[in-house]
C-alpha positions in Angstrom: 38.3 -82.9 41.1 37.5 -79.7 39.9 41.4 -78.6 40.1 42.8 -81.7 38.1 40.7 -81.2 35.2 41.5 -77.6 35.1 45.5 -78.8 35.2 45.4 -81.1 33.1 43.7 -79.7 30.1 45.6 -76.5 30.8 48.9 -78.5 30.6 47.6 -80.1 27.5 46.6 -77.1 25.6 49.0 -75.9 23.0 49.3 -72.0 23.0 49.8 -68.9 20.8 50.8 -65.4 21.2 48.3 -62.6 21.0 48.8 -58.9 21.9 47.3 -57.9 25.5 45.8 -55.1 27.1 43.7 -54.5 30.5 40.7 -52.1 31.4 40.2 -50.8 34.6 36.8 -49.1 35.8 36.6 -48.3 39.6 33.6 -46.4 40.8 34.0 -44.7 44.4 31.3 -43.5 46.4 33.7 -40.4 45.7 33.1 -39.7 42.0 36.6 -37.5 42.2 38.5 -41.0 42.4 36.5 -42.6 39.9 39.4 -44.6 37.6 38.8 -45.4 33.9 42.0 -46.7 31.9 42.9 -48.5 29.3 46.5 -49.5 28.0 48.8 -51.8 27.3 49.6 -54.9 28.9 53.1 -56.5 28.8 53.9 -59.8 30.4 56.4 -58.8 32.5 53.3 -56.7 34.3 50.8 -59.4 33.9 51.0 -61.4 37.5 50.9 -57.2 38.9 47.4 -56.6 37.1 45.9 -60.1 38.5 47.0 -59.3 41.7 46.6 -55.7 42.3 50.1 -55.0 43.1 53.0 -52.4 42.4 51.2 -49.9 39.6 48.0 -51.5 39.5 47.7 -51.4 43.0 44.4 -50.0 44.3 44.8 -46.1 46.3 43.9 -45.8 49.4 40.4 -44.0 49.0 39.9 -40.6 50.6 38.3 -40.2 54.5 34.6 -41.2 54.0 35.2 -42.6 50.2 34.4 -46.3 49.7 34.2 -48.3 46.7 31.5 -48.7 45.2 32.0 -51.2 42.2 34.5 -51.7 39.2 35.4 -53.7 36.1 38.7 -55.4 35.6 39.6 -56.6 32.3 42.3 -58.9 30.3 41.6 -57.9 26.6 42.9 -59.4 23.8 40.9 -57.3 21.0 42.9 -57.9 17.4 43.7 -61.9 18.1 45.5 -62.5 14.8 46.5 -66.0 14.9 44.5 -68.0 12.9 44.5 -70.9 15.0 43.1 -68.7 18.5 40.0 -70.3 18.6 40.9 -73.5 17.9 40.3 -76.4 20.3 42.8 -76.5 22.8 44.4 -73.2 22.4 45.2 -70.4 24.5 46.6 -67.5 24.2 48.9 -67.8 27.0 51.7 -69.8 28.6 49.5 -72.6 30.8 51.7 -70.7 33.8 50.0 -67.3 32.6 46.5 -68.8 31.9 46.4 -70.7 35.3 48.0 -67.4 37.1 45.0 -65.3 35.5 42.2 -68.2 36.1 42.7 -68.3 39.9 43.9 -64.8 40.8 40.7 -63.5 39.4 38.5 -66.1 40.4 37.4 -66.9 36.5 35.1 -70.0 35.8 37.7 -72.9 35.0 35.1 -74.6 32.9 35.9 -72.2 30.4 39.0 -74.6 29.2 36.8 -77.1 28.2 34.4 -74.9 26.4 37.4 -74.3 23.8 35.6 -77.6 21.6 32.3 -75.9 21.7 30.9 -75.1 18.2 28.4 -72.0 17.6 27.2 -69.5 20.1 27.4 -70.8 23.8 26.4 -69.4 27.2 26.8 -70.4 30.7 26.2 -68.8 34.2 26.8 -70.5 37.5 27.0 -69.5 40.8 30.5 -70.2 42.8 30.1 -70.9 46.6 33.6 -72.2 46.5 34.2 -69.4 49.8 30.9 -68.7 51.3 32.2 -65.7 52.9 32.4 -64.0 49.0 30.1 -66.2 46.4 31.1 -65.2 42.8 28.6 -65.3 39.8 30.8 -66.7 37.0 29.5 -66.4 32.9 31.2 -67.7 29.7 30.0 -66.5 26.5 31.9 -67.5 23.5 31.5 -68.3 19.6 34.5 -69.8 17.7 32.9 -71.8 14.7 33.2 -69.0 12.1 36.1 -68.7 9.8 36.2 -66.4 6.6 39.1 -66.9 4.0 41.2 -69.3 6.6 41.2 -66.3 9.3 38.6 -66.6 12.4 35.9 -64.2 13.4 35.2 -65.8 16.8 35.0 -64.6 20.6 35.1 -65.2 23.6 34.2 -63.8 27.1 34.6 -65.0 30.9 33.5 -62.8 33.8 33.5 -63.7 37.8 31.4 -60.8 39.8 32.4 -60.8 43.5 29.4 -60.0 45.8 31.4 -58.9 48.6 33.8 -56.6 46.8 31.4 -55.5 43.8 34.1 -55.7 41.5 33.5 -58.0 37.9 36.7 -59.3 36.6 36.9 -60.5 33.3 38.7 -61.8 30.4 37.6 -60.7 26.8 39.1 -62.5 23.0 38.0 -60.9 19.7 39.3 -60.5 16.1 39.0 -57.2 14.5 35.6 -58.9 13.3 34.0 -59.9 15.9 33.4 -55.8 16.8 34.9 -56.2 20.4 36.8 -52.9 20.3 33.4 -51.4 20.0 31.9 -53.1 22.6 35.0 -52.1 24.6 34.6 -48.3 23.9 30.9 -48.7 25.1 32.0 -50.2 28.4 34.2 -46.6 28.9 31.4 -44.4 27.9 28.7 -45.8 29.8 28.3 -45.9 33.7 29.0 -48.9 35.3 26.1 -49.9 37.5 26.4 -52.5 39.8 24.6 -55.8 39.4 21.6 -56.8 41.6 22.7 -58.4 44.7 21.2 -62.0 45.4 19.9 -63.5 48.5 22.6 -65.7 50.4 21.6 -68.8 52.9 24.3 -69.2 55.6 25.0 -72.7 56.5 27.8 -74.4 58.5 28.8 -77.8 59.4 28.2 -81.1 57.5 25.0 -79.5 56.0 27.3 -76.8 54.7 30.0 -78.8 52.9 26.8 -81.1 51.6 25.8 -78.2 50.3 28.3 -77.0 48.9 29.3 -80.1 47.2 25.7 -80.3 45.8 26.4 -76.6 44.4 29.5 -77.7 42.4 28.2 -80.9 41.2 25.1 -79.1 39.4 26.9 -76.5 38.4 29.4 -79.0 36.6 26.4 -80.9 35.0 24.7 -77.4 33.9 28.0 -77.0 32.4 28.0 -80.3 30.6 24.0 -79.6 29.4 25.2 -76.7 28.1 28.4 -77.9 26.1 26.6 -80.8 24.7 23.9 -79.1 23.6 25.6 -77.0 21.7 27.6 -80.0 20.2 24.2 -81.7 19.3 22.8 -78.7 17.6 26.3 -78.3 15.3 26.2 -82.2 15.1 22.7 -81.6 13.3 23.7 -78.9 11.0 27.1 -80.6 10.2 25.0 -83.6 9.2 22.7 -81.6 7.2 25.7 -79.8 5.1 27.3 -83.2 4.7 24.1 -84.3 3.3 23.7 -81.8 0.8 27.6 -81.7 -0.4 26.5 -85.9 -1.0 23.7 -84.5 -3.0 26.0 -82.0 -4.6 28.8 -84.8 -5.4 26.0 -87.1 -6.7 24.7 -84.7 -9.0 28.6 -83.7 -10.4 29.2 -87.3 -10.8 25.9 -88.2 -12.2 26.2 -84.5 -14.7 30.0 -86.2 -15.7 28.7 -89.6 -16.7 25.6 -88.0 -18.8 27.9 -86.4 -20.0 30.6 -89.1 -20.6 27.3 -91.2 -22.0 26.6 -88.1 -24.4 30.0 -88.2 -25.8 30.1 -92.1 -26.4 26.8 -91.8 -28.5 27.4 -89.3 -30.6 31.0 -90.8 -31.5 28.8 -94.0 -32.0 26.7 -92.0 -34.0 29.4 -90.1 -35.8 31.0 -94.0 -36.8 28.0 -95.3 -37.8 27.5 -92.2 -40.1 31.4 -92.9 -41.3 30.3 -96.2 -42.3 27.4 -95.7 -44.0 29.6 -93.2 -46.0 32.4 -95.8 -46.7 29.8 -98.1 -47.7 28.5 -95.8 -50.1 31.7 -95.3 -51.3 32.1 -99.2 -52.1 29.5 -99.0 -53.3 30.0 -96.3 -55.9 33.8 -98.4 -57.0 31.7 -101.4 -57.7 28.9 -99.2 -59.9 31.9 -97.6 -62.1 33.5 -101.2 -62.6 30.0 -102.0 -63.7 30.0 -99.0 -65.8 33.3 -99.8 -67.3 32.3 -103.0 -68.5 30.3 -101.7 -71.4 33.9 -100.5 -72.7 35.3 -103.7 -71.9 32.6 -105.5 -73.5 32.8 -102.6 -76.6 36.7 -103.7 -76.4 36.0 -107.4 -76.8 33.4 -107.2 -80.0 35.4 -104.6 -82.2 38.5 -106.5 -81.6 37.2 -109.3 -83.8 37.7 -106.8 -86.7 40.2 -104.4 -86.1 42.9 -106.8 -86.1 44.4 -109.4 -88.4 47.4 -111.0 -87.3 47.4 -112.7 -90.4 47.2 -110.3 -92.7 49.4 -111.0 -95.6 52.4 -108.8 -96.6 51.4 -105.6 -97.5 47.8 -105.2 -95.9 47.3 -103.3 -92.5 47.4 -105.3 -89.1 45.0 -102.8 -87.9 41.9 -102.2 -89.4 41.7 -98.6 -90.6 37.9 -98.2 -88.3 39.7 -98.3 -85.8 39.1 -95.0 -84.3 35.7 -95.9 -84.4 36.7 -97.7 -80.9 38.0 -94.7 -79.0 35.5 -92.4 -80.4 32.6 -94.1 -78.9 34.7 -95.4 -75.4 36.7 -92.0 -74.3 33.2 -89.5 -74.2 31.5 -92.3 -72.6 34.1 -92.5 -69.7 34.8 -89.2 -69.5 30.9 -88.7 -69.1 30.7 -90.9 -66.7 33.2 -90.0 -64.6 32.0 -86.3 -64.3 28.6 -87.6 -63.4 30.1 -89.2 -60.9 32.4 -86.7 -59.2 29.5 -83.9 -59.8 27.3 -86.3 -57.8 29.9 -87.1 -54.9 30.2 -83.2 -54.6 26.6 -83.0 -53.9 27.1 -86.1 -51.8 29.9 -84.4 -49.3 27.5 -81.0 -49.2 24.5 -83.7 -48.3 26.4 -85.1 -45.6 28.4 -81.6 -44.4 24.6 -80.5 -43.6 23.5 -84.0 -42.0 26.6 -83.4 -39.3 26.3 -79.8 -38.2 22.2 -80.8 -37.6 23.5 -84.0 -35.6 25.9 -81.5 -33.9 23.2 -79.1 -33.0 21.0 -81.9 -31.9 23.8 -83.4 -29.6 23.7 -79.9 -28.2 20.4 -79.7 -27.5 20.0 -83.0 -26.0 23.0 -82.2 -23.3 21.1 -79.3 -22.3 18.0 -81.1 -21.5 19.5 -83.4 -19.8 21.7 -81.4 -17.5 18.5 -79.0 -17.1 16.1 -82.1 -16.0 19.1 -83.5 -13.7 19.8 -79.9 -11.9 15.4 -79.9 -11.4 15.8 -83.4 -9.8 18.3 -82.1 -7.4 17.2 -78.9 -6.1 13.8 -80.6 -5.7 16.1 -83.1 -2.9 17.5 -80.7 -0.9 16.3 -79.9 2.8 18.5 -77.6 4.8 16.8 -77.9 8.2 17.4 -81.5 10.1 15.4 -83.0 13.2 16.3 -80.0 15.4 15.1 -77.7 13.3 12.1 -79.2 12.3 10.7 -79.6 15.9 11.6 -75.3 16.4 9.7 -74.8 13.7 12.2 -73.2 11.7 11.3 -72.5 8.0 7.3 -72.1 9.8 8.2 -69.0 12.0 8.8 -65.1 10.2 10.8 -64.2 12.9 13.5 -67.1 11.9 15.3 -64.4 10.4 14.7 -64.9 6.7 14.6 -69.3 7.0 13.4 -70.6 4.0 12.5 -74.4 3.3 12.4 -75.6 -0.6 9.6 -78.0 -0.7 10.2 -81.5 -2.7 7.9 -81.4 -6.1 5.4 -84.1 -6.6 
């Protein structure tokens, strides 16, 4: 079963070019052949390196030399593509990836941790040959991406017991600080891991056994996978909640805003039409003001003129200026009382608008500083996971901090 899914999800992956190099670290019991390279890998030498054969095969140690342990290494330590990480993608042809999987004995579960979110770890033991058990690890963390690129990594590693050797597979970005880590693995010794009690069984028991193994091994793998998925779920649903609050508030600050504007136009027209109505009301007052002159017009012109004056005597009346002496001051005074008063009228209202203006201002601030108080006062950044670890409670969360929801 184990061998279909591997197959299948292999053949299903898409894939992406990376550059590749190996390291090899092989500790005799001879420190003279002690081996510690580092170069280049092309594909053309890749099924050589998995197999141990032509250049990279192992020399025949000296009388009375054995090996003692070593480290073999795939490394891929500047992945550029941006897509590396993503789910489903490897940085080899399936034929390449499946070649380097089973050659080295590598944990296939490690194609279908390629979904997992956030840091994740996983160690099994493989009694797939009881004659040489392997320990098999995969450490990896891909959810991280900075300006579109990806600062992820990931590691798989299969220690033989028999053999002592740890073979291995190692992805990094410049980033992720892998080429460090790699020149730490050159400069230190490479001691050899703890071996581990075996039971020897045979027979029905045996392939019960080892059944049982791979089935708990496989569900260990699942716990793993999914609870890393449930943690991200948790944290996904807690950024999701706070972008919601951080729409509402945009959309609530753009209607305020929206409201703002509407009200002081309102306010703007209605101060318009109290000015037009002052304005109809200042033509009716000069018609009423004319009338006077109208009225003055209507009682001298019983005497100013004769129509039937008789031939020689004046049509008009010789007090006749009398008329325009009296009407033209009295309009002309009245119209400059007016237009000195309108003057004072337009400075009246110029002052009324750039206090409305201010007061428009202030009132948007207000509300924009009471809505922002509302909304920080909503947030929570740690979910139901968080909140049974105690995170937010403990110093040693590494600087979590919890904004409390005012009264």
């Amino acid at each position: 079963m184990d061998d279909y899914i591997f197959q299948k999800i292999v053949q299903d992956c898409s894939n992406v070019t990376e550059a590749t190099s190996y390291l090899e670290i092989l500790n005799y019991s001879d420190p003279t052949m002690n081996t510690n390279e580092e170069h280049p890998l092309p594909m053309s030498e890749f099924e050589n390196f998995i197999h141990r054969r032509g250049v990279f095969e192992p020399p025949s140690p000296k009388k009375g030399a054995k090996l003692l342990h070593g480290l073999r290494l795939v490394l891929q330590q500047k992945a550029q593509d941006p897509e590396t990480f993503a789910p489903g993608v490897i940085s080899f042809t399936a034929e390449e990836y499946e070649t380097m999987v089973r050659g080295m004995r590598l944990p296939p579960r490690a194609i279908e941790g390629t979904a997992v979110v956030g840091p994740f770890f996983w160690c099994a033991m493989d009694h797939e040959d009881d004659a040489d058990p392997h320990l098999h690890v995969i450490f990896r963390k891909s959810d991280v991406r900075k300006k579109g690129r990806t600062r992820g990594w990931e590691l798989m590693l299969s220690h033989s017991f028999r053999t002592g050797i740890t073979s291995g597979y190692a992805k990094g970005t410049e980033s992720s600080d892998l080429v460090e880590a790699v020149r730490h693995v050159e400069g230190s010794p490479w001691s050899r891991l703890p071996l581990v009690p075996r039971e020897r069984g045979g027979g029905p028991l045996g392939e019960l056994d080892r059944a049982h193994r791979g089935m708990m091994a496989r569900l260990d793998f699942y716990r793993s996978k999914l609870r890393g998925i449930e943690n991200y779920a948790h944290t996904t649903l807690e950024r999701l909640g706070i972008q919601r609050a951080a729409l509402y508030n945009t959309l609530a600050q753009k209607e305020s805003r929206l409201s703002l504007e509407i009200a002081s136009q309102q306010r703007r027209l209605a101060h318009a039409s109290k000015r037009d109505s002052n304005s109809m009301k200042t033509l009716s007052l000069l018609g009423a003001i004319f009338l006077p002159a109208t009225f003055l017009a209507s009682v001298f012109s019983m005497g100013f003129f004769d129509f039937k004056a008789q031939d020689g005597q004046p049509v008009v009346a010789a007090s006749l200026w009398i008329y325009f002496a009296l009407t033209v001051p009295l309009t002309l005074a009245i119209v400059v009382s007016w237009l000195v008063w309108d003057r004072r009228r337009e400075r009246h209202y110029a002052e009324e608008d750039a206090d409305l203006e201010i007061g428009i201002e202030k009132m948007e601030l207000q509300i924009m500083a009471a809505m922002r108080q509302r909304t920080l006062s909503k947030v929570r950044t740690f979910g139901p996971v968080a909140k049974a670890g105690g995170l937010g409670q403990d110093p040693k969360d590494g600087g979590a901090v919890k904004v409390k929801e005012k009264d």
